[in-house]
MDAnalysis code that builds the backbone (N, CA, C; Angstrom):
import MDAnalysis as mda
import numpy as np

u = mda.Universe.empty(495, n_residues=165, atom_resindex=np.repeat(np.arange(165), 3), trajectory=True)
u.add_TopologyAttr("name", ["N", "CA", "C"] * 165)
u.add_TopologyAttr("resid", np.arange(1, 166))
u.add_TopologyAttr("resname", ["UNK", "UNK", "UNK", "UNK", "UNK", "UNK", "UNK", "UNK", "UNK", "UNK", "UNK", "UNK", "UNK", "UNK", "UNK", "UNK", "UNK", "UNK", "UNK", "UNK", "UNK", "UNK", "UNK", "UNK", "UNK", "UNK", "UNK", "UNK", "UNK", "UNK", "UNK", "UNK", "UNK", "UNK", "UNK", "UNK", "UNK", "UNK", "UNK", "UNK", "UNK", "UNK", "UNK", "UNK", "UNK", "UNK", "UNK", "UNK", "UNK", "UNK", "UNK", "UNK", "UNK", "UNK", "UNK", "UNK", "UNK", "UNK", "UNK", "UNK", "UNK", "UNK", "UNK", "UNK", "UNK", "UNK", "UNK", "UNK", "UNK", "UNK", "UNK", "UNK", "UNK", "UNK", "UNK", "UNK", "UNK", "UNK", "UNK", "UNK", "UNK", "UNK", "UNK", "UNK", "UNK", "UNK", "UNK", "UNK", "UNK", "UNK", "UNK", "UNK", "UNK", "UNK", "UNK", "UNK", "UNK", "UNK", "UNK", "UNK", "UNK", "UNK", "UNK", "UNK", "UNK", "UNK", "UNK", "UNK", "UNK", "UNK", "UNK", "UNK", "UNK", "UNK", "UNK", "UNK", "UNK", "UNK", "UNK", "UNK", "UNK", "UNK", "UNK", "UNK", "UNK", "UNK", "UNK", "UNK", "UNK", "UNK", "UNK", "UNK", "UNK", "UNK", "UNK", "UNK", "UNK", "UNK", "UNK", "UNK", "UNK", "UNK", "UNK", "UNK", "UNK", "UNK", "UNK", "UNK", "UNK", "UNK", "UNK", "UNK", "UNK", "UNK", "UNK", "UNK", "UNK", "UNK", "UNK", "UNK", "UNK", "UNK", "UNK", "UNK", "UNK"])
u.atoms.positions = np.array([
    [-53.020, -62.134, -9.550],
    [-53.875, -62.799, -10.518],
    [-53.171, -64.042, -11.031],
    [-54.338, -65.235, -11.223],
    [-53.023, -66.028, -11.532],
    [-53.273, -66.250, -13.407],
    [-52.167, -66.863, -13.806],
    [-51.812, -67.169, -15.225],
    [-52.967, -67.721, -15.993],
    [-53.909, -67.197, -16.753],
    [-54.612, -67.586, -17.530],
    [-53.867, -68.875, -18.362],
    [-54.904, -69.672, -19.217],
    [-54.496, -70.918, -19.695],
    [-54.140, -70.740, -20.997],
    [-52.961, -71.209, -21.669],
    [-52.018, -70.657, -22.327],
    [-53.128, -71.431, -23.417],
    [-53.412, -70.829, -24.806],
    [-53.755, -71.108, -25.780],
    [-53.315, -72.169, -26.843],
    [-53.958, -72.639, -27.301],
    [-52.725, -74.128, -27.959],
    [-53.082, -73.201, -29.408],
    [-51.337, -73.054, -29.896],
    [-51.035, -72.496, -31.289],
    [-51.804, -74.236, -32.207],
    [-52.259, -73.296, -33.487],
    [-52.959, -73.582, -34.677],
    [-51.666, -73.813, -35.523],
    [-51.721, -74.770, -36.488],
    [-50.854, -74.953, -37.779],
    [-50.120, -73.604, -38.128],
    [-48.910, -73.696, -38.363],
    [-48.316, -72.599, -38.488],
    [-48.020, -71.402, -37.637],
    [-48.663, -71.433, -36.150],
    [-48.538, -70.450, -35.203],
    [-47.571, -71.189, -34.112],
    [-47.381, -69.807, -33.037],
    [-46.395, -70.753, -31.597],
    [-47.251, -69.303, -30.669],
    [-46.944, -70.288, -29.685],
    [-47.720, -69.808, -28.487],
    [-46.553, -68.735, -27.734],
    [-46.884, -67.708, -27.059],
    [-45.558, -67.245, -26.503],
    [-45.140, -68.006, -25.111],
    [-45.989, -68.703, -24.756],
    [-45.945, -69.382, -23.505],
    [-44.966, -70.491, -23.960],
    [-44.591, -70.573, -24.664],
    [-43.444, -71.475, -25.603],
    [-42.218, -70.349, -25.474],
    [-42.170, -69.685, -25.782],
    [-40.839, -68.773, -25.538],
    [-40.121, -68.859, -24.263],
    [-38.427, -68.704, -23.872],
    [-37.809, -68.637, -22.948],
    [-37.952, -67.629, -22.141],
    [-37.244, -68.144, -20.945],
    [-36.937, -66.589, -20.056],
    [-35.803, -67.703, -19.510],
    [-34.750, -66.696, -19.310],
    [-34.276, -65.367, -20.271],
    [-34.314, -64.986, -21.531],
    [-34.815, -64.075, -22.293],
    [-35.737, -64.132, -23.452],
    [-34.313, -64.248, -24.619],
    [-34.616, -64.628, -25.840],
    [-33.871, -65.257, -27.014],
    [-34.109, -64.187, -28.119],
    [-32.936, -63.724, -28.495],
    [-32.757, -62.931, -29.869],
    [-32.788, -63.621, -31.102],
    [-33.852, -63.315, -32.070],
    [-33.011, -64.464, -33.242],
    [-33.810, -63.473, -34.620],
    [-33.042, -63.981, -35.507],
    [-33.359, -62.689, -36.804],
    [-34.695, -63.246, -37.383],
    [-35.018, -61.933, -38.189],
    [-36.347, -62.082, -38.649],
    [-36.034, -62.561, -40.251],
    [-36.907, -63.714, -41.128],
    [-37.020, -63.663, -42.180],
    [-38.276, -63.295, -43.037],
    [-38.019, -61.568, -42.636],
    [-39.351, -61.234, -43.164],
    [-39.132, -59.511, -43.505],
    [-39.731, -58.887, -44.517],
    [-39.625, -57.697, -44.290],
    [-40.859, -56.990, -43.857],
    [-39.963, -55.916, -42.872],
    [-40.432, -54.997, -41.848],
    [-40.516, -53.844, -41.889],
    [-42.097, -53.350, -41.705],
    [-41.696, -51.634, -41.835],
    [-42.458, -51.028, -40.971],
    [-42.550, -49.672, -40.726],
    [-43.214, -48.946, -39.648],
    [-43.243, -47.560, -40.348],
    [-44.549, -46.950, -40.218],
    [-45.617, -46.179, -40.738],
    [-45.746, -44.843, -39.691],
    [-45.460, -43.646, -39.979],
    [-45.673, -42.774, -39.185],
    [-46.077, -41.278, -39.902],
    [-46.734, -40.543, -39.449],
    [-47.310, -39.057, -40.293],
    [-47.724, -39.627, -42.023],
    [-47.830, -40.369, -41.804],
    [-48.087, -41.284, -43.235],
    [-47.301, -41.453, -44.299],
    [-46.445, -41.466, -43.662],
    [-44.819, -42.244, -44.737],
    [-44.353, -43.121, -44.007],
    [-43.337, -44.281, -44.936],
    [-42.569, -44.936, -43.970],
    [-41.183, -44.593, -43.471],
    [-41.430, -45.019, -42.450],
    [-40.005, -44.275, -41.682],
    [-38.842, -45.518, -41.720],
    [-39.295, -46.517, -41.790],
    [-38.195, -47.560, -41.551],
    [-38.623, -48.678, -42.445],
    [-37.634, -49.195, -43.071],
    [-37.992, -50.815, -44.163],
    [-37.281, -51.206, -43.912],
    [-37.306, -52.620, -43.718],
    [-35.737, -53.745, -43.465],
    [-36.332, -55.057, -43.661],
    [-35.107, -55.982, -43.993],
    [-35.068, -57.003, -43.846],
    [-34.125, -57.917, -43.167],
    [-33.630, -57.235, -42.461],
    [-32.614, -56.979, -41.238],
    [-32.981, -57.359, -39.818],
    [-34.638, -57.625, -39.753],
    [-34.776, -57.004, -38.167],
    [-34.414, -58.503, -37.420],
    [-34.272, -58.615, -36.179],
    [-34.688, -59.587, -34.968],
    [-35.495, -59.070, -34.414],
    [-35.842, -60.081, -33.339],
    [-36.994, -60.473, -32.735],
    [-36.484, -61.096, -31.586],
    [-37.062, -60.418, -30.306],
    [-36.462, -60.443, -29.039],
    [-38.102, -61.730, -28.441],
    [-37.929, -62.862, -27.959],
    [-38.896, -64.022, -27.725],
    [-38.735, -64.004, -25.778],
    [-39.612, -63.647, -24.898],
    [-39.576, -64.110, -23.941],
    [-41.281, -64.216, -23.689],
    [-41.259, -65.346, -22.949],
    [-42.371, -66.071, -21.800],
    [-43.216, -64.857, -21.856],
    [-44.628, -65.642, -22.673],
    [-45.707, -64.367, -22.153],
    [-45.858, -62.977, -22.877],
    [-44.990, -62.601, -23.669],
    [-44.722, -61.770, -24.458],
    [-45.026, -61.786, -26.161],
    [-45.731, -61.246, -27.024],
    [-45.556, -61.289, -28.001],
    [-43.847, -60.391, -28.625],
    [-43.352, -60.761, -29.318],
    [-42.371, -60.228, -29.868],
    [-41.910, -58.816, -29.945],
    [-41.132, -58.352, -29.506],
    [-40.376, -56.900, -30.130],
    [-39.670, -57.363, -31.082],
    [-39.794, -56.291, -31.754],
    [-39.103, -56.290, -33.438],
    [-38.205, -55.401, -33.247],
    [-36.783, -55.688, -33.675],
    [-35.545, -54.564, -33.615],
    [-35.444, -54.589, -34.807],
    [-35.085, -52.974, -35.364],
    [-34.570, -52.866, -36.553],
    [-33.290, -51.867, -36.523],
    [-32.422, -52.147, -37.546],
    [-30.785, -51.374, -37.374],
    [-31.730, -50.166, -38.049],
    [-30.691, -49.576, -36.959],
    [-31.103, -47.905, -36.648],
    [-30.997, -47.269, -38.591],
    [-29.925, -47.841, -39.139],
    [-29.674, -46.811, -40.106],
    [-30.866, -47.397, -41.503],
    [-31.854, -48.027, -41.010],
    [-33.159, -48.848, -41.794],
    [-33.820, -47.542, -41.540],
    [-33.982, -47.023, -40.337],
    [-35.032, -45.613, -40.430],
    [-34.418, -44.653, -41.121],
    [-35.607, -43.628, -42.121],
    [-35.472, -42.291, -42.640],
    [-34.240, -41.805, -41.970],
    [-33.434, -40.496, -42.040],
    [-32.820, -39.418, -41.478],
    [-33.842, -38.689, -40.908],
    [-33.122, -38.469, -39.250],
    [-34.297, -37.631, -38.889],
    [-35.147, -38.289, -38.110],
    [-35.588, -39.343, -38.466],
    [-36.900, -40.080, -38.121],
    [-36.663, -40.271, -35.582],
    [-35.269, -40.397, -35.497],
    [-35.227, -41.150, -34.672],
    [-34.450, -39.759, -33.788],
    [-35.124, -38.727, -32.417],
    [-34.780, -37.766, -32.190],
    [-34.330, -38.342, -30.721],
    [-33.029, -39.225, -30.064],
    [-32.635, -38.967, -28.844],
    [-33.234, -38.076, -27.739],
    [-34.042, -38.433, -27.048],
    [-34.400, -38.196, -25.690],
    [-33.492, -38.103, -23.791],
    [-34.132, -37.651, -23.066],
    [-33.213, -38.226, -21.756],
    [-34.657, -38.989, -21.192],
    [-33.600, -40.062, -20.091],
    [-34.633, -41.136, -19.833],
    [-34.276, -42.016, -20.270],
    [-34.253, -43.034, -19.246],
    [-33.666, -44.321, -19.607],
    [-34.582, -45.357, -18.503],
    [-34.733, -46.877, -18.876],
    [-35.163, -48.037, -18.125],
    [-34.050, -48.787, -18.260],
    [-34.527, -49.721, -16.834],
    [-33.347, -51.051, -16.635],
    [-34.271, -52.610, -16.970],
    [-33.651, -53.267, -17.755],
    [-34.378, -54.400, -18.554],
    [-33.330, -55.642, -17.613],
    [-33.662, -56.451, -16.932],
    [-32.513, -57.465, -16.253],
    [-32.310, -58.179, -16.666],
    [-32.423, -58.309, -18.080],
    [-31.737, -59.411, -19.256],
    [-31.040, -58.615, -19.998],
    [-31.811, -57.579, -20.441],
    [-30.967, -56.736, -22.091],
    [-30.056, -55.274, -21.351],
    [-30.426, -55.030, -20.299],
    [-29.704, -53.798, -19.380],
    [-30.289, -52.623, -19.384],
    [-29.981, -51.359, -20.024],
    [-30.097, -50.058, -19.689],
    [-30.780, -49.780, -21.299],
    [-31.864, -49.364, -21.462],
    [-32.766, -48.582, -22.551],
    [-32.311, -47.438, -22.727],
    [-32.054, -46.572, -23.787],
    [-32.165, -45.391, -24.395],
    [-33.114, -45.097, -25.030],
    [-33.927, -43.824, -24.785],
    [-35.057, -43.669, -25.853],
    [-35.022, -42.519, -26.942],
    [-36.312, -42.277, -28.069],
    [-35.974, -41.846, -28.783],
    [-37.215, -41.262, -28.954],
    [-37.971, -40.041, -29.491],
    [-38.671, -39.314, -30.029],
    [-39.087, -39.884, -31.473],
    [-40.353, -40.627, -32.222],
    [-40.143, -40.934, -33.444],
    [-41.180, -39.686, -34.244],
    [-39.855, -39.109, -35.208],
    [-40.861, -38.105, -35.711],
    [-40.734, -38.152, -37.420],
    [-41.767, -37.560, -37.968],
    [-41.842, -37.451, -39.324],
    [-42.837, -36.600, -39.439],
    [-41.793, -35.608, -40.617],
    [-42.755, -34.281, -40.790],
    [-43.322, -33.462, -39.414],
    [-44.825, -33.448, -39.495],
    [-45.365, -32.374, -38.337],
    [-45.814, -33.205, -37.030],
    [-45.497, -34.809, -37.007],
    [-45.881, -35.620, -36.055],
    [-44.842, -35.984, -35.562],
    [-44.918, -35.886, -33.954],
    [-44.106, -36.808, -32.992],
    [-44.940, -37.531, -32.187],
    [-44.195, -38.601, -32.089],
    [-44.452, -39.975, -31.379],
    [-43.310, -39.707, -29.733],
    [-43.889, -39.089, -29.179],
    [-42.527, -39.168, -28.176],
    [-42.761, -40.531, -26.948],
    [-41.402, -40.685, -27.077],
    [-40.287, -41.942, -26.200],
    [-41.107, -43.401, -27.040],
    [-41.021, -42.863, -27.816],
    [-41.973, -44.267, -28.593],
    [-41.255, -45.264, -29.766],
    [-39.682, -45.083, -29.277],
    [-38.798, -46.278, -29.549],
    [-37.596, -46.264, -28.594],
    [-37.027, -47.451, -28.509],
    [-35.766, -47.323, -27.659],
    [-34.623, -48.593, -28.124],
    [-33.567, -48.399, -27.948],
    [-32.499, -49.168, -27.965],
    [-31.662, -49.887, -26.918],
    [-30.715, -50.589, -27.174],
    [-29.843, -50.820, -25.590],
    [-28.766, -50.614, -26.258],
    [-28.068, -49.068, -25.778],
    [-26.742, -49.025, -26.632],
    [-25.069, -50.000, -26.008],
    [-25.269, -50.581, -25.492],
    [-24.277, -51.781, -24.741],
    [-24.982, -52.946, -23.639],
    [-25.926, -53.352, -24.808],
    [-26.570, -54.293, -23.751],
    [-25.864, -55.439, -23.275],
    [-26.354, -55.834, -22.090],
    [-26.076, -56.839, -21.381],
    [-24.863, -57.727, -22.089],
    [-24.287, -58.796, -21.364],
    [-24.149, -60.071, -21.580],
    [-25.022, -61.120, -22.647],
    [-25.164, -61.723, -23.701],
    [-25.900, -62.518, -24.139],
    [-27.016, -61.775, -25.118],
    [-27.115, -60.614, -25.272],
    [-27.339, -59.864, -26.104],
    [-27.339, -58.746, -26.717],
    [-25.609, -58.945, -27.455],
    [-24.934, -58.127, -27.956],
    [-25.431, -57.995, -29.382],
    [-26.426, -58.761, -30.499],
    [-26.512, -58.598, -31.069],
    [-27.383, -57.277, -31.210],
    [-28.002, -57.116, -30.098],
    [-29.620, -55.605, -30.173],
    [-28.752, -54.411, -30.287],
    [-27.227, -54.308, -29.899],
    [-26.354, -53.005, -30.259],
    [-26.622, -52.967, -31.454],
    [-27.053, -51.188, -31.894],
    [-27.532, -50.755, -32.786],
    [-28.845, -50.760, -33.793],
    [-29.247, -51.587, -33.005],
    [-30.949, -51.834, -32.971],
    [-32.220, -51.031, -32.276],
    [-33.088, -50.792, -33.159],
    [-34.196, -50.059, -32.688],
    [-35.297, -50.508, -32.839],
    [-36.512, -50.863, -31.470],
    [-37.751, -51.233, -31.420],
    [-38.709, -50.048, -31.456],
    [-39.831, -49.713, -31.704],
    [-41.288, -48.881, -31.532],
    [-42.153, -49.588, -30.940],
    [-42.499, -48.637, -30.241],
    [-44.063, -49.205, -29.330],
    [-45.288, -49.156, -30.868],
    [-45.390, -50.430, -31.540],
    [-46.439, -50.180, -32.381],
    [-47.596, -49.165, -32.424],
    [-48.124, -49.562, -31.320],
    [-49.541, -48.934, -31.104],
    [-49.143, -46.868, -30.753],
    [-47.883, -46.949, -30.946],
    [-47.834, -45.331, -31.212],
    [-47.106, -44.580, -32.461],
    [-47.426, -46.254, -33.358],
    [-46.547, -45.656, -35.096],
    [-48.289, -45.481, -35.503],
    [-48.124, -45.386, -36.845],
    [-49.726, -45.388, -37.850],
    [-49.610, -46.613, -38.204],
    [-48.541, -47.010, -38.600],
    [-48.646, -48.739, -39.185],
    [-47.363, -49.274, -38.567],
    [-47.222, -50.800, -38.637],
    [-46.382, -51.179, -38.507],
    [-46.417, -52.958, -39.389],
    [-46.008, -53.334, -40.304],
    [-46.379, -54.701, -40.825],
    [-45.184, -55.466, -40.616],
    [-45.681, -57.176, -40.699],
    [-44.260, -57.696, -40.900],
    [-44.370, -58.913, -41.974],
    [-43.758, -58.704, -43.292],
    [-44.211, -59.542, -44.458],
    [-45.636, -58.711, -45.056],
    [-46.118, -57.939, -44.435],
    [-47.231, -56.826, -44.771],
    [-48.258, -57.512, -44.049],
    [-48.402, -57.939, -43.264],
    [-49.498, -58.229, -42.436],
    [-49.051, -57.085, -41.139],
    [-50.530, -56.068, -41.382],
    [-50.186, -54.906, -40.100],
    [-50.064, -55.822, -38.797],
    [-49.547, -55.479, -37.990],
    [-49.460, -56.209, -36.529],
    [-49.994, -55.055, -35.568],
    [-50.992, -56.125, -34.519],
    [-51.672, -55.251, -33.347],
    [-50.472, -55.112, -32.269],
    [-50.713, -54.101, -31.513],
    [-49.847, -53.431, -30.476],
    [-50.530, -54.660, -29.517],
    [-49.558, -54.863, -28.900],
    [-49.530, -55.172, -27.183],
    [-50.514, -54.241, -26.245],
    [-51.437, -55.056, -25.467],
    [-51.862, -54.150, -24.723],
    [-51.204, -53.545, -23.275],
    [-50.997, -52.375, -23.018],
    [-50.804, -51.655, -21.658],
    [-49.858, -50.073, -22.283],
    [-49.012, -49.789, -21.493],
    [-48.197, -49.028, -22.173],
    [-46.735, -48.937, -21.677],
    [-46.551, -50.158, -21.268],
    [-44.752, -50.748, -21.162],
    [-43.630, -51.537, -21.866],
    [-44.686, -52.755, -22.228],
    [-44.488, -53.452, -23.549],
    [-44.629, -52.815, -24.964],
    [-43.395, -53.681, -25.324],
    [-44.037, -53.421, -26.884],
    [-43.635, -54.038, -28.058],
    [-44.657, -55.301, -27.713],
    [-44.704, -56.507, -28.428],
    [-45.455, -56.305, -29.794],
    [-45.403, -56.968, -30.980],
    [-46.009, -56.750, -31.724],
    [-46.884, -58.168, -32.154],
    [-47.711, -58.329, -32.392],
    [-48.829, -59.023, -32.430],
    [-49.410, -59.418, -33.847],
    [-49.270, -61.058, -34.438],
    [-49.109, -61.038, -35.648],
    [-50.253, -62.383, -35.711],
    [-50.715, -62.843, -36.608],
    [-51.372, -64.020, -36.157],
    [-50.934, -65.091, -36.088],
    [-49.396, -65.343, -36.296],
    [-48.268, -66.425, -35.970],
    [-48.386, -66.980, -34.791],
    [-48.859, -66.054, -33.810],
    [-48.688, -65.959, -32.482],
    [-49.825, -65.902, -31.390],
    [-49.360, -66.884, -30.303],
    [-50.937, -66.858, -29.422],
    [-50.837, -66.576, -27.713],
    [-51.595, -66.052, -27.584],
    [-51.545, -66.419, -26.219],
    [-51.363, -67.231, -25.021],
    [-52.570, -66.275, -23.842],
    [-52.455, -64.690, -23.763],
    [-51.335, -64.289, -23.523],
    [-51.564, -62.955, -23.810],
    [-50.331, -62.039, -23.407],
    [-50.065, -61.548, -22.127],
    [-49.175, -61.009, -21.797],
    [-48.935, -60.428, -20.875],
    [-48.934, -58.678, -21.215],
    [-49.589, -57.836, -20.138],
    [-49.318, -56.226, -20.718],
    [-50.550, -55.647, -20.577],
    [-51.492, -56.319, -20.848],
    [-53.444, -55.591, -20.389],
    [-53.446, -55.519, -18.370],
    [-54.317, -54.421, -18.122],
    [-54.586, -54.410, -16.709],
    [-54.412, -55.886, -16.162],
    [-53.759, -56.313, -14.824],
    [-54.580, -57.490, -14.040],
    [-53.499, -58.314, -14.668],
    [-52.131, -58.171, -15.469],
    [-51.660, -59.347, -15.872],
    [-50.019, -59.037, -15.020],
    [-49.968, -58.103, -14.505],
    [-48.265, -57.901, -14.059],
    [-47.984, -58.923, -13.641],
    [-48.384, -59.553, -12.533],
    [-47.553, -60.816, -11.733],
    [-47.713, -61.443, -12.319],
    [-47.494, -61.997, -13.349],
    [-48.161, -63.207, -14.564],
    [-46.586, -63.700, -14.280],
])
């Protein structure tokens, strides 16, 4: 399929088709939280934001921003050829689990050493997730997991029909 036509960002927005590859870490000035069994499990103002081509944003937040508890180590791992080897995690609170529905890179790559000790969620499998309190939409598919804010424009990459993008 080929590359749909990249959207021209509005005052105050950026297009992700503006983002690098090899994708760019850089901190967030905003606070961040994520919503699960209907408490929050994680608040920060701590997080980065991982920027590559085509992608809306992953949001990392330091692990020790989530509840106790919240974040249950799994087996299973992915290979990322920028950030390296994924670890995942079970996100639970109270009588709900979210399983493999965050992950880390516990010695990532070259060039992004800052994501050691950092943790992302697949939005679209928390109850909420805001950033500055504007909830953010999940990424569509179920590999990504970009978070989707109205800062930000298209299209994305991650719905059926977009892999070779």
């Amino acid at each position: 399929m080929a590359r749909p036509k990249r959207i021209a960002p509005g005052p105050g927005q950026e297009s992700v088709w503006d983002y690098p590859r090899p994708p760019r870490v850089e901190p967030v000035h905003a606070r961040v939280t994520i919503e699960l069994g209907g408490r929050v499990i994680a608040d920060t103002t701590r997080a980065v934001r991982v920027l590559e081509t085509s992608h809306p944003p992953a949001y990392y937040l330091p692990q020790e921003d989530f509840v106790e508890g919240a974040l249950q180590p799994v087996d299973g791992s992915t290979f990322c050829e920028f950030k390296g080897r994924a670890a995942y995690f079970d996100v639970v609170q109270g009588a709900t689990t979210a399983r493999q529905a965050a992950w880390t890179y516990p010695e990532p790559s070259r060039g992004f050493a800052e994501l050691a000790g950092l943790v992302s969620v697949y939005p679209g499998r928390m109850d909420r997730c805001t950033v500055d309190g504007e909830e953010v939409q999940a990424q569509e598919g179920d590999f990504y997991g970009g978070w989707i804010t109205r800062a930000i424009v298209g299209p994305f990459k991650g719905a059926a029909g977009t892999w070779g993008w």
